[in-house]
Structures are given as structure tokens and as C-alpha cells.
C-alpha positions in Angstrom: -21.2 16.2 8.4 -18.1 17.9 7.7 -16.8 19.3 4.6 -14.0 16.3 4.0 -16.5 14.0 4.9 -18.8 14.8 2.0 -16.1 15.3 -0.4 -14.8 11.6 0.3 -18.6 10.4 0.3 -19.0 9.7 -3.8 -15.3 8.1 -4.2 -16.4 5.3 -1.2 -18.7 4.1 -3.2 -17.9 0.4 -3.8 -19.5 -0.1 -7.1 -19.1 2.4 -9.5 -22.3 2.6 -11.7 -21.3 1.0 -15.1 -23.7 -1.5 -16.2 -23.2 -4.9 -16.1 -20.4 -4.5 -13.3 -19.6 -7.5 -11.2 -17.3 -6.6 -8.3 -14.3 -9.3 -8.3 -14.9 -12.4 -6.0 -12.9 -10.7 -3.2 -14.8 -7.7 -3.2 -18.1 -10.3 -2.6 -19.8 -9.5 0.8 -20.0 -12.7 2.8 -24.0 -13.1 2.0 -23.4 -12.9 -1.9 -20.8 -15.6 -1.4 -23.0 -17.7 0.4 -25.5 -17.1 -2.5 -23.5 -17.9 -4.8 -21.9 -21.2 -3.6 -26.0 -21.9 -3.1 -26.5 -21.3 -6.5 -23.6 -23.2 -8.1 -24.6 -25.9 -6.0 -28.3 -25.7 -7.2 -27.0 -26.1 -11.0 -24.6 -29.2 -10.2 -27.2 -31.0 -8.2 -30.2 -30.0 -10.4 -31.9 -33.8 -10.8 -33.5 -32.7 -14.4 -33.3 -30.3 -16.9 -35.5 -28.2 -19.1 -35.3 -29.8 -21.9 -35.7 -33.5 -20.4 -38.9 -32.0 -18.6 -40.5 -31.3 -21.1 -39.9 -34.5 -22.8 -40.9 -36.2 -20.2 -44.5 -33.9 -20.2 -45.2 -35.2 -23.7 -44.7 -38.8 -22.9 -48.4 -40.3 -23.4 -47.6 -43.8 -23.7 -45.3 -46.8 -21.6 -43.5 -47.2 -24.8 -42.8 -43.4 -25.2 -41.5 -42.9 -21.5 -39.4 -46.2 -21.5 -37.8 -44.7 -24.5 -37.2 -41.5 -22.9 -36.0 -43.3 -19.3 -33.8 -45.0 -21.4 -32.2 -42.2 -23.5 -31.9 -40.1 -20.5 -30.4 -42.9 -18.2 -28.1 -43.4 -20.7 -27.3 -39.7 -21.2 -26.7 -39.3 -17.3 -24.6 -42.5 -17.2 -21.8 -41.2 -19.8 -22.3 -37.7 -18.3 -21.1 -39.7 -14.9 -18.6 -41.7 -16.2 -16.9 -39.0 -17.5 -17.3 -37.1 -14.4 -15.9 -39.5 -12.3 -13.0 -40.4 -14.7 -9.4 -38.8 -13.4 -7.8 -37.3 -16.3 -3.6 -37.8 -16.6 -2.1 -34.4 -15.9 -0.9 -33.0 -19.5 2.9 -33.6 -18.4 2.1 -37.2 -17.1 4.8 -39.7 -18.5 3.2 -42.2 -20.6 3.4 -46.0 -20.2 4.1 -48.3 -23.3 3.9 -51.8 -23.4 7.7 -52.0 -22.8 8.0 -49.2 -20.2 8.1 -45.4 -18.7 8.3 -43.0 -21.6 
């Protein structure tokens, strides 16, 4: 190796070493973005949570899990709804019951 060579060495270093660095989206190799799209994807499609899993574990009785099956489908079903809802953009004219606003 060459003198110039080893001085550029340190500075071509893509991430500098400060904790908790997180190189910008564009500086992502193609694997890490793959990763993450995986992972994001995980989280959105996750059928169950945590927190509903471990209700479910301490269901013991029909009674207890058709009220648990029924607070959850009802949870999921307003999560949905709103999901699926379009929202007005902010600067959307508004409609009264006599015309365009």
C-alpha cells in the first residue's frame, strides 16, 4: 500500500463510530433495505400482539375466550375501518347542504 492510500484509509470509512448512528436511508446497502422493508412488513401484517397473547394464554373458560374474541374482533374491526377510511385532504372544499364551500 502506498502512502496516500493509507492516509485516505480512516476518512473512507462509511460510518463514523458515534453510538447510536443510523446512516440515512440512501446511504442503506441494498441487503439492509431489503431487511428493512421485511421487517416493516412483519410489524403491519403481525396477526397478534403481545398483549392479546397473553390474554388469550389466560383464557381458561368458553365464557372467558368468547369475551376476549369478542373484545379483540371488535378492536381489529375499528382498527380496520379506520385504516381503510380515505381522509379529505386538509385543503379539500367542503360540501354543505346547499353547496361547494
Amino acid at each position: 500500500m502506498t502512502q496516500t492510500q493509507t492516509e485516505l484509509q480512516p476518512s473512507m470509512q462509511s460510518q463514523p463510530s458515534v453510538p447510536g448512528y443510523r446512516p440515512h436511508r440512501s446511504h442503506r446497502s441494498q441487503a439492509q433495505r431489503h431487511e428493512h422493508t421485511a421487517a416493516v412488513a412483519m410489524r403491519r401484517t403481525a396477526p397478534w400482539t403481545p398483549l392479546e397473547d397473553e390474554e388469550l394464554a389466560a383464557c381458561v373458560s368458553a365464557d372467558d375466550l368468547e369475551a376476549f374474541a369478542l373484545r379483540w374482533s371488535r378492536t381489529f374491526r375499528a382498527v380496520e375501518q379506520r385504516r381503510r377510511r380515505p381522509r379529505p385532504p386538509r385543503n379539500a372544499a367542503v360540501r354543505t347542504g346547499t353547496g361547494w364551500v
